[in-house]
C-alpha positions in Angstrom: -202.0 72.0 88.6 -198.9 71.3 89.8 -195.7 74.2 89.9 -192.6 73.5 88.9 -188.6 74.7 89.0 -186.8 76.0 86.0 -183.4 75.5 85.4 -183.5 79.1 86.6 -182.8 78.2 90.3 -179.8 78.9 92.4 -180.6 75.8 94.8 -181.0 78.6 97.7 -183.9 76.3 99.2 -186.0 78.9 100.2 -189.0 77.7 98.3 -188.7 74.0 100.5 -188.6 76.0 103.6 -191.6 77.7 102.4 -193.8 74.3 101.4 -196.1 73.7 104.0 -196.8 70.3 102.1 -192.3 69.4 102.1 -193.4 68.8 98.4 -189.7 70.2 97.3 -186.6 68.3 98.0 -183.1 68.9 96.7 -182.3 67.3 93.6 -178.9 66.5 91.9 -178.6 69.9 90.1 -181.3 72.0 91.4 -184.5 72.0 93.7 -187.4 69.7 92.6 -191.4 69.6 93.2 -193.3 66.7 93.5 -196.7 66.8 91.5 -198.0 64.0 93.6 -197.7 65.7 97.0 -197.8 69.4 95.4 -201.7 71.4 96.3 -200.7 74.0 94.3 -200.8 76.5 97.1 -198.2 78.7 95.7 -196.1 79.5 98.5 -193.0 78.4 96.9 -193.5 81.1 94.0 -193.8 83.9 96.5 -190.6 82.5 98.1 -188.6 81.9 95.4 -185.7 85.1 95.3 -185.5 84.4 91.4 -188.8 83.8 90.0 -187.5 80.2 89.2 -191.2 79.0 90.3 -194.2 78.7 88.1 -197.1 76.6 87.1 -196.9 73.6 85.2 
């Protein structure tokens, strides 16, 4: 299962710097994850500074 961003984020990028897939690219208002490259590693949650990362 793929994670996801709420609207929670602050656009920092810490959780695309943490992807060791580059599964998170900046969108037009916040940070997004793609579900077709995410493995559902979880590294992004642990990076996130605001908890802005969860599963789908």
């Amino acid at each position: 299962m793929a994670y996801v961003i709420s609207d929670s984020c602050i656009s920092c990028g810490a959780c695309a710097e943490g992807c060791p897939v580059s599964a998170i690219a900046e969108g037009e208002t916040q940070y997004q994850i793609d579900p077709e490259v995410c493995i559902s590693c979880g590294a992004c949650e642990a990076t996130c500074p605001v908890s802005a990362i969860a599963e789908e």
